[in-house]
C-alpha positions as CSV (number, residue, x, y, z in Angstrom):
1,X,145.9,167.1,-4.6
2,X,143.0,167.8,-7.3
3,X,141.4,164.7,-8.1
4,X,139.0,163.5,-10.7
5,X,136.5,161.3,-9.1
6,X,137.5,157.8,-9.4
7,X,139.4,159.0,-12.6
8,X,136.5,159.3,-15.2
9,X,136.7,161.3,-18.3
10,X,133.2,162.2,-18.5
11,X,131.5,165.6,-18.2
12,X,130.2,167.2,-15.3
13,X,132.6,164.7,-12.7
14,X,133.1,165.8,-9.9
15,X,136.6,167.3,-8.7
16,X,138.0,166.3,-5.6
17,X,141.3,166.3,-3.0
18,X,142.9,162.8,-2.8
19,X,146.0,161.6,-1.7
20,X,149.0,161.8,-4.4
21,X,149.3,159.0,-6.2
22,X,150.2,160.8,-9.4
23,X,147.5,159.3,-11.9
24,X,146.7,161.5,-15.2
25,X,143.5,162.1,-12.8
26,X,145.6,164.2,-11.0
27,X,147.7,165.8,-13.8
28,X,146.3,169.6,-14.5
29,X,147.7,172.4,-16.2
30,X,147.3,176.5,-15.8
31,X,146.4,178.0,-19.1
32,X,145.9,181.6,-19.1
33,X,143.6,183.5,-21.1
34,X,144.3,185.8,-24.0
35,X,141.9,188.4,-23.7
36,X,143.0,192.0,-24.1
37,X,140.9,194.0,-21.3
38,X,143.0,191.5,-18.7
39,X,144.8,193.8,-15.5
40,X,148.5,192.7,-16.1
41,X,150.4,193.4,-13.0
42,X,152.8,191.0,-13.7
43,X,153.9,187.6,-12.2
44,X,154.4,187.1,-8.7
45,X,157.3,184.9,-8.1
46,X,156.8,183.3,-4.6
47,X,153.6,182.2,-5.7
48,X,154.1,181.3,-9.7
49,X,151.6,183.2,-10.5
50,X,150.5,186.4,-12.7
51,X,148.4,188.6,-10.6
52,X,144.7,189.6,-11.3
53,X,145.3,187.6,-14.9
54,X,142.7,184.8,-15.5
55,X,143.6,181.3,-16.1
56,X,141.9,177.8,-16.4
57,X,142.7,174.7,-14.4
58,X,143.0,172.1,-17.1
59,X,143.3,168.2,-17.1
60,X,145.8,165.8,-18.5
61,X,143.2,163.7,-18.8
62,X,142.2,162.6,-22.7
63,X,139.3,165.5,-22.9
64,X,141.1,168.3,-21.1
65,X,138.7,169.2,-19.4
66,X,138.2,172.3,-17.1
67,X,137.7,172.7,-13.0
68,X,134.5,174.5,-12.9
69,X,132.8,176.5,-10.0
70,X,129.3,175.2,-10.1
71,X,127.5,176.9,-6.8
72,X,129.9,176.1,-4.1
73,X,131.2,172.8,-5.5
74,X,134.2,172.7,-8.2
75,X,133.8,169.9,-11.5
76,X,135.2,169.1,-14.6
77,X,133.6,169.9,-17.4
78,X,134.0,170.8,-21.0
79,X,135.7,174.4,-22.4
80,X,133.1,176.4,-23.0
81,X,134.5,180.3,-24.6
82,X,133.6,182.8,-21.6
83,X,132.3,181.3,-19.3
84,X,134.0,182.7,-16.4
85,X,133.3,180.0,-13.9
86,X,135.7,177.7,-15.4
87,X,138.2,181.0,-15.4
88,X,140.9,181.6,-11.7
89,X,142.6,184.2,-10.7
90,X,145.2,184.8,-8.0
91,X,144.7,187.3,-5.3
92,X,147.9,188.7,-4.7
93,X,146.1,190.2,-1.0
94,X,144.6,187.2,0.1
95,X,147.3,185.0,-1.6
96,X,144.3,182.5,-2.8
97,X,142.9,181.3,-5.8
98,X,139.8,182.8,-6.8
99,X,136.8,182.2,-9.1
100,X,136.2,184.7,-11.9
101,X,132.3,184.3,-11.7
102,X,132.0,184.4,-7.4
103,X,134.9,186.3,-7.0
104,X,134.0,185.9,-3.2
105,X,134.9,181.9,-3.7
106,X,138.5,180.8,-3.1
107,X,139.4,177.4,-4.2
108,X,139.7,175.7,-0.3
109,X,142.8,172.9,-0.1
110,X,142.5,170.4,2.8
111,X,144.9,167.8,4.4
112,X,143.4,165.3,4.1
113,X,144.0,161.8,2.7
114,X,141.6,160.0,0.6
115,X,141.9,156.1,-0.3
């Protein structure tokens, strides 16, 4: 489960995988972008999601905040208007989740349990 690091709202925190405990830490919402040059092939419905179409990883937390690739490392940080390293897309081949900026980055999911 995504994971604000011990549930600060503050820039630049570090986003991590805990165990669910379902805190606003680990609330996030998809919110696609509205940009007209977007590939819309439509939404695939095993996964949920539209394929090739950008989105942002938001948190419930108070600032909203966005999951950020910074090098190989994902944070939170503030909306910032194009900057595709806050933006995802779903790769309907490889069936993962991919930055916009280093396409060649998939967000990576463990099992394993913080706490």
């Amino acid at each position: 489960m995504f994971d604000v690091e011990s549930a600060k709202d503050i820039e630049a925190q570090k986003v991590i995988m805990w165990k669910q405990h379902n805190g606003l830490n680990q609330k996030w919402r998809i919110v696609y972008t509205d940009t007209v040059d977007v590939a819309k092939t439509g939404l695939n419905k095993d996964f949920g999601f539209y394929v090739n179409k950008p989105f942002y990883i938001r948190s419930r937390l108070p600032s909203k905040r966005m999951v950020e690739c910074v090098g190989r490392d994902a944070y939170q940080m503030r909306w910032r208007s194009g900057n595709t390293g806050q933006q995802w897309i779903f790769d309907p081949v490889t069936k993962t989740i991919k930055n916009n900026k280093q396409k060649n980055l998939s967000l990576m999911i463990t099992n394993q349990r913080g706490g």
